[in-house]
C-alpha positions in Angstrom: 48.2 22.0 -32.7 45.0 21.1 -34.9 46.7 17.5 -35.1 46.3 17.6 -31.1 43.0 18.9 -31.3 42.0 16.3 -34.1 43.3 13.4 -31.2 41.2 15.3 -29.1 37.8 14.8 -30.6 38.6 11.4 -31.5 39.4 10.1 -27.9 36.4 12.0 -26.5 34.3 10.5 -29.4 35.8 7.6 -28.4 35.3 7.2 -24.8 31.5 8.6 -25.6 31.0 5.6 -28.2 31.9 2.9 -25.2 30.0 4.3 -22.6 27.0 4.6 -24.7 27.5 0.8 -26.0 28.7 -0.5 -22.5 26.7 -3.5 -21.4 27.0 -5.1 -17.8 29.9 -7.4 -16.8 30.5 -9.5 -13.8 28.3 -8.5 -10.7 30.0 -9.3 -7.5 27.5 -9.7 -4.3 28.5 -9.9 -0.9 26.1 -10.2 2.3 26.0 -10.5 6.4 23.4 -13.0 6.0 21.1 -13.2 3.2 21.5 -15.4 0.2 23.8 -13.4 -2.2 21.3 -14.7 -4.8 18.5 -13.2 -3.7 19.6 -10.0 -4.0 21.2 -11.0 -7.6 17.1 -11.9 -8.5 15.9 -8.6 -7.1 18.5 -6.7 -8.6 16.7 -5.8 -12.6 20.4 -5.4 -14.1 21.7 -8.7 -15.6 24.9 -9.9 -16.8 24.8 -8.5 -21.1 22.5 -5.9 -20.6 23.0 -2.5 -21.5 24.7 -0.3 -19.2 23.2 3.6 -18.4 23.7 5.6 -15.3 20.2 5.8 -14.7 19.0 1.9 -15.1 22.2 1.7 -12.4 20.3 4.3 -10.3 16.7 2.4 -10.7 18.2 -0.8 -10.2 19.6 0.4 -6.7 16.7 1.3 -5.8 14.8 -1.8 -6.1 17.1 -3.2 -3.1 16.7 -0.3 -1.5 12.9 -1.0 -1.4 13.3 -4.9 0.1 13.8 -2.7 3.3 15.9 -5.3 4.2 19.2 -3.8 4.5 21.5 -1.3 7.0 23.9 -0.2 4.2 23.8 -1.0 0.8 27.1 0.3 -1.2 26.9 0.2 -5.0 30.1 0.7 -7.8 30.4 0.2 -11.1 34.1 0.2 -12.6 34.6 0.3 -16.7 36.3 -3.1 -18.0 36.8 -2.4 -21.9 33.0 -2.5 -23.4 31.8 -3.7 -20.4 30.8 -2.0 -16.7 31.3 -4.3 -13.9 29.3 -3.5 -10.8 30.0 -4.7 -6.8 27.2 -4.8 -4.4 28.2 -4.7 -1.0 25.0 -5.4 1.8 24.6 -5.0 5.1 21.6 -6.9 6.4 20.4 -9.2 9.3 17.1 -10.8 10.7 14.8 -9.6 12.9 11.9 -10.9 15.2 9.2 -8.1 16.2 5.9 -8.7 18.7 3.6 -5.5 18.6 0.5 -5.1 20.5 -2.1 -1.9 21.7 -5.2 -1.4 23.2 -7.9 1.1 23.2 -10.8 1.7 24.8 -13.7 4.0 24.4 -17.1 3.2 22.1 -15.6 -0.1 21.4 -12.3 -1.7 22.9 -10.2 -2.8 20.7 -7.2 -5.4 21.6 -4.6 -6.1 18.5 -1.7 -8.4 18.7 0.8 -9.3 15.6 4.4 -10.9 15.3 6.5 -9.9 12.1 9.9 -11.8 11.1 12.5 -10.5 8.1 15.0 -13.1 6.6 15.4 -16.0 9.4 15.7 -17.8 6.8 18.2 -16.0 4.9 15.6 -15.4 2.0 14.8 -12.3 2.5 11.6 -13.3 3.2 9.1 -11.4 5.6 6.8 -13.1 8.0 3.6 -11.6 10.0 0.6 -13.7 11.9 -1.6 -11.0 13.6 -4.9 -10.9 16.0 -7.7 -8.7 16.4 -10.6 -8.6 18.9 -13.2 -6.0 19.8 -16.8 -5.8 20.8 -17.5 -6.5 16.8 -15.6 -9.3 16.6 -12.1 -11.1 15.4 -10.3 -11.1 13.1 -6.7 -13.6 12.3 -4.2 -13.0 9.2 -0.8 -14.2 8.3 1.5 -13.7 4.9 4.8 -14.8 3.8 6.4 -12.5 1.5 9.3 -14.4 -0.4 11.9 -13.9 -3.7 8.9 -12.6 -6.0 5.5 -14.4 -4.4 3.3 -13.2 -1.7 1.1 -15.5 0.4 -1.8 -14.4 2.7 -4.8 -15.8 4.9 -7.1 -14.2 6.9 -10.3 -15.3 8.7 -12.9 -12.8 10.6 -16.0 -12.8 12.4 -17.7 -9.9 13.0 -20.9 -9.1 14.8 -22.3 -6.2 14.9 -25.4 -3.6 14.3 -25.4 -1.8 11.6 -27.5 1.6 11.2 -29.3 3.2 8.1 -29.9 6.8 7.9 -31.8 9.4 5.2 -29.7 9.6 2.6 -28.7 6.2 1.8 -26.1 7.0 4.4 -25.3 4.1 7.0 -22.9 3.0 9.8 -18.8 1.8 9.3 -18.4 -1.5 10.6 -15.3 -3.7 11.1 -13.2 -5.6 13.8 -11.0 -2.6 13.9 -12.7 0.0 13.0 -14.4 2.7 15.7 -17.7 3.8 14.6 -19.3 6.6 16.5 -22.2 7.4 14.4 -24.6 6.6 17.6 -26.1 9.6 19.1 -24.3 11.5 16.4 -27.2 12.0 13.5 -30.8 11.4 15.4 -32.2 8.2 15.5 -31.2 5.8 12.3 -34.4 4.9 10.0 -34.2 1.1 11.0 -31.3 -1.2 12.3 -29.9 -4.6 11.7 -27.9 -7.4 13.3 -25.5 -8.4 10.9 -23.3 -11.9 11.6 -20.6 -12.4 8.7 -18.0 -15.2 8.8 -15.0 -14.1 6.2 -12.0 -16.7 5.1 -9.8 -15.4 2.2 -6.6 -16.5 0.6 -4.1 -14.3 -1.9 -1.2 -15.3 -4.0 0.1 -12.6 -5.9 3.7 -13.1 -8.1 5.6 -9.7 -9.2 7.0 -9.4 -12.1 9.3 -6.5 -12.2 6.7 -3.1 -12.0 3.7 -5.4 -13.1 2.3 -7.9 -10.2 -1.0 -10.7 -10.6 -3.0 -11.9 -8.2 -5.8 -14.0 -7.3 -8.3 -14.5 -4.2 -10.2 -17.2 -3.1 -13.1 -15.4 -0.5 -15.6 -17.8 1.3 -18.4 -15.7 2.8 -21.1 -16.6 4.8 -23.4 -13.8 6.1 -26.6 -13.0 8.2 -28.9 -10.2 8.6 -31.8 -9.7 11.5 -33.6 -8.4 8.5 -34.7 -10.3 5.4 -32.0 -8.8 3.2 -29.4 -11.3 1.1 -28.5 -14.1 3.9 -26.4 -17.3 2.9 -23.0 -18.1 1.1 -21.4 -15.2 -0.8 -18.6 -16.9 -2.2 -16.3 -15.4 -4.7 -13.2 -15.3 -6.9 -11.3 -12.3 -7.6 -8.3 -11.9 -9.9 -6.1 -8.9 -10.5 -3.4 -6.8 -12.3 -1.4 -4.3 -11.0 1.6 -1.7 -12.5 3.8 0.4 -9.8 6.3 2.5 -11.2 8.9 4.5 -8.6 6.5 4.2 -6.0 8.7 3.6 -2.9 7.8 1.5 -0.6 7.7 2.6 3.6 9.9 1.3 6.5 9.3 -2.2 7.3 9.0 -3.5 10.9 13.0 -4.5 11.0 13.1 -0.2 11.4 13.3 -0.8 15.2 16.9 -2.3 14.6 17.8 -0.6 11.6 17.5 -2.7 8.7 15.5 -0.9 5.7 16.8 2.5 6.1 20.0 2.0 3.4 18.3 4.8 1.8 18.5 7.1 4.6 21.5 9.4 3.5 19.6 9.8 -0.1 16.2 10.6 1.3 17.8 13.2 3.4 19.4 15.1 0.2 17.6 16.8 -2.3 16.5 14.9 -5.7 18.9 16.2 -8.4 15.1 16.5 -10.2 11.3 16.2 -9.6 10.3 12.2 -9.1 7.0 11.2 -11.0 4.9 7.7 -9.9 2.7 6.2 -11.3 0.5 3.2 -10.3 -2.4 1.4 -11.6 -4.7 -1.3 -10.8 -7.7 -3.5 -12.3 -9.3 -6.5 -11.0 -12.4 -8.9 -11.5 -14.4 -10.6 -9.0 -17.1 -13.1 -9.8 -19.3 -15.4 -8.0 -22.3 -17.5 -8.2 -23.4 -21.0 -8.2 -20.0 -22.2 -9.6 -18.2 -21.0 -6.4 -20.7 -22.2 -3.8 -22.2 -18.6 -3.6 -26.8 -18.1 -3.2 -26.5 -15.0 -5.2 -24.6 -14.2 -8.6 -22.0 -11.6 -7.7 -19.9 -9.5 -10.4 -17.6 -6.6 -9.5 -15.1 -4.7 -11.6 -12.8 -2.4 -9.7 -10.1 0.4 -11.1 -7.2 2.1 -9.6 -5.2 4.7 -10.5 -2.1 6.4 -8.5 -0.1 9.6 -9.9 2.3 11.6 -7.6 4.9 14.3 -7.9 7.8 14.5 -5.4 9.8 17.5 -5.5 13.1 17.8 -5.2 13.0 18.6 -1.3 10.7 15.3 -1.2 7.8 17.2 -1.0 4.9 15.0 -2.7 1.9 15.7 -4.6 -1.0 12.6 -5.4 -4.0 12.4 -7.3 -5.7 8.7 -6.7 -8.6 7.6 -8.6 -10.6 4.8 -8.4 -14.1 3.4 -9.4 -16.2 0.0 -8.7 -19.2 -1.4 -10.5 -20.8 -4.5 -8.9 -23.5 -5.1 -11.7 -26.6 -5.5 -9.8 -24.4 -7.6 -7.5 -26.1 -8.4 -4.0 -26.7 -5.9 -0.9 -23.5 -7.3 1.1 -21.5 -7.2 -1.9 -22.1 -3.5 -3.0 -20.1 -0.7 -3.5 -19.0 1.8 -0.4 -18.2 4.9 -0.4 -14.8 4.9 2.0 -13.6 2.2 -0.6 -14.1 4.9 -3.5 -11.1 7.3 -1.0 -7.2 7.4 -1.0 -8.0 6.4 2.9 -6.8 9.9 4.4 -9.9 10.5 5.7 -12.1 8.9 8.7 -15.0 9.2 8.5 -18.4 7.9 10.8 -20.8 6.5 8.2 -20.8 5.9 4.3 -22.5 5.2 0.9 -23.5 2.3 -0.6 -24.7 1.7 -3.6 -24.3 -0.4 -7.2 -21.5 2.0 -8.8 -19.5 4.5 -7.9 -16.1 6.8 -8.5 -13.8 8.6 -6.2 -11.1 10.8 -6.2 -8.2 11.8 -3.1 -6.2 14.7 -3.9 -3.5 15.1 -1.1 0.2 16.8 -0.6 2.6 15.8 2.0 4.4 18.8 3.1 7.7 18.0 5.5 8.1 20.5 8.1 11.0 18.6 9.2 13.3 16.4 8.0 16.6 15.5 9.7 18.5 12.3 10.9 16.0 11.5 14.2 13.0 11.9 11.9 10.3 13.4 9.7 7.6 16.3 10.6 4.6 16.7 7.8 1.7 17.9 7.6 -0.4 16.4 4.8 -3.7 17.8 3.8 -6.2 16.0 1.6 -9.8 16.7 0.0 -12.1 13.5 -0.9 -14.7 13.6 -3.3 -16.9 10.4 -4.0 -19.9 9.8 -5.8 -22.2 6.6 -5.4 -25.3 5.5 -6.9 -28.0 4.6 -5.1 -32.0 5.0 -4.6 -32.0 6.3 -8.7 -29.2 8.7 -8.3 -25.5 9.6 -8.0 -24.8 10.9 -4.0 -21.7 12.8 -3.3 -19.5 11.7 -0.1 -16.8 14.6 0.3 -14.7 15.4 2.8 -11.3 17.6 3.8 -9.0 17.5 6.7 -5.7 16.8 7.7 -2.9 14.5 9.0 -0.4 16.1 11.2 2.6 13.1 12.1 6.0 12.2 12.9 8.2 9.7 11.6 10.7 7.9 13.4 12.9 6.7 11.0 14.1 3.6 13.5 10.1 3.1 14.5 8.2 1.7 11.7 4.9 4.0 11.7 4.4 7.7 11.8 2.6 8.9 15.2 0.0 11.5 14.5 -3.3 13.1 14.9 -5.6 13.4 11.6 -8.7 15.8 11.4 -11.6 15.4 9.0 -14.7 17.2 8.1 -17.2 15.3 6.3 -18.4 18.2 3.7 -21.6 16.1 2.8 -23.0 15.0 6.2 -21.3 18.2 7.9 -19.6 15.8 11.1 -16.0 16.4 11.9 -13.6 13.4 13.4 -10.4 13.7 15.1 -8.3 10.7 15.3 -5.0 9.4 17.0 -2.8 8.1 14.2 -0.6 5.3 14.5 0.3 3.8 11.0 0.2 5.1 7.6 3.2 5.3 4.4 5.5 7.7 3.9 
């Protein structure tokens, strides 16, 4: 009997000893469509590495966030000291056009096509359109293997109004401001003309990304302010750690949601995120730019999500433009986690914000997802000598088709420093 129970310990000691030494062995792919070696560069677990449960788990969930794929089945099978691992992926392409239009203080008309692995890449595609009262705006990217491409020209035209405070009008192609008749007449008002062409490349590199942006800017004021070229460089680093990333636009036809099943079940424990940012943009004579321009910005992201998926963030973020130019100063909405909408802003040389939000599911089954998420903003700016608080509060109330790629919703905020309230028709948004 103690022999038996001396073979005992030594087999269990045994089997312990390999699976704590086991590295990876052969990973067999297979795909509908895609380039099995695509999804053998996304995939962070390599032939000789060592094998754990949880790097399998983590791994898994880096396809998972391609949103590329119907079904995604994952095993790993022991082989001596090693763990081999089969990957079997259901995926496809997609082509999708999506257009709206609103009308009210402004009209707004938006038009965009989006494409995911035509060719076999995995690759995702957009070219979109915007036109309003305020303007245009064109953009397209090309998202491919680990490098990200952008463009994007605008035009906007547009009045914007100063009020006490140091607090002024939103402006944007897209954006709705309805600060007119809201606050009493503005202190004064300008015509402002800005022409906008910007190009990105960014390159991931596992949870760390670079990038770096080109931005030719030409801008003119009805009032003798900082007219002429306000060209600039900006370059950046950025960390993301378990942040997952939303439903593409192949939702419609079900690719992206090989997650689904998981998402639906309770986390076995709480998730922690975390993501970071810092980047550097300079201008001057060097770049073709009338005024010398310096801006550094920060970035912080830290969330909680429960093991019902509830989710808890805290994002922080501050700017300093360094006695940078009028056009090229900080704003107050820039400072928020982008919960909020609000009618006017701050702007000023420095600033530091904070967005403190939880996103509470009321609802969660296999149609789609119910949540309320409530949020409180707090921002502080300097300008005219001092540091000026823009806060606010509210809500977003939305659902989540999980085969329509953005929540539909209604968001309410109060602006606690200016005491105006907004309601707003949501379309768009990550859950």
């Amino acid at each position: 009997m103690r022999k038996l129970f001396c073979l005992l310990l030594c087999l269990l000691g045994t089997s312990s000893w390999a699976s704590d030494t086991s590295v990876v062995g052969d990973i067999s792919i297979s795909t509908t469509r895609v380039d099995p070696a695509v999804v053998a560069h996304k995939f962070p677990l390599k032939k000789g590495d060592p094998f754990s449960w949880q790097a399998f788990e983590e791994a898994q969930n880096k396809l998972h966030d391609m949103r590329l794929f119907k079904k995604l089945d994952f095993s790993a099978k022991p082989n001596g000291n090693q763990t081999d691992i089969s990957i079997a992926a259901e995926d496809g392409y997609y082509f999708f056009p999506l257009t709206f239009f609103s009308s009210g203080d402004k009209d707004v008309f938006f038009l965009s096509l989006f494409e995911g692995n035509f060719l076999k890449k995995g690759e995702t595609l957009f070219a979109t359109a915007g036109i309003s009262d305020d303007g245009y705006a064109f953009s397209g990217g090309l998202s491919i293997l680990d490098n990200f491409f952008m463009a994007s020209f605008t035009k906007l035209d547009a009045e914007q109004r100063f009020y006490e405070d140091y607090w002024s009008s939103t402006h944007g192609v897209l954006s709705v401001s309805k600060d007119e008749g809201e606050f009493g007449d503005p202190l004064y008002k300008w015509d402002m003309r800005d022409y906008d062409l910007r190009l990105l490349y960014a390159r991931q590199m596992g949870d760390f990304s670079a990038f770096i942006s080109p931005e030719f800017k030409h801008v003119s004021y009805s009032a003798r302010v900082d007219a002429g070229n306000h060209n600039q460089w900006t370059v950046g680093l950025s960390y993301r750690h378990n942040v997952r990333t939303s439903s593409g636009m192949g939702a419609l036809f079900g690719f992206g949601l090989s997650d689904k099943k998981k998402m639906l079940a309770d986390l076995p424990a709480p998730l922690y995120a975390y993501a970071a940012d810092v980047s550097f943009t300079a201008g001057g004579a060097w770049s073709g730019a009338d005024y010398d321009i310096t801006k550094l910005t920060l970035n912080g992201l830290w969330q909680t999500e429960t093991k019902t998926h509830h989710t808890f963030f805290v994002q922080v973020k501050a700017q300093d433009t360094y006695g940078s130019p009028f056009s090229d100063q900080v704003l107050s909405t820039d400072l928020l986690g982008g919960q909020g909408r609000y009618r006017r802003l701050i702007r000023g040389k420095r600033g530091a914000g904070m967005t403190v939000s939880v996103l509470y599911y009321l609802l969660r089954n296999n149609t789609g997802l119910l949540s309320l998420q409530p949020f409180y903003d707090l921002a502080y700016v300097y300008a005219g000598g001092a540091y000026r608080d823009h806060s606010g509060a509210g809500a977003t109330l939305a659902y989540k088709f999980w085969r329509f790629p953005f929540p539909l919703g209604i968001n309410y905020t109060r602006n606690l420093s200016d005491q105006s309230n907004v309601v707003a028709f949501v379309v768009g948004g990550s859950f």
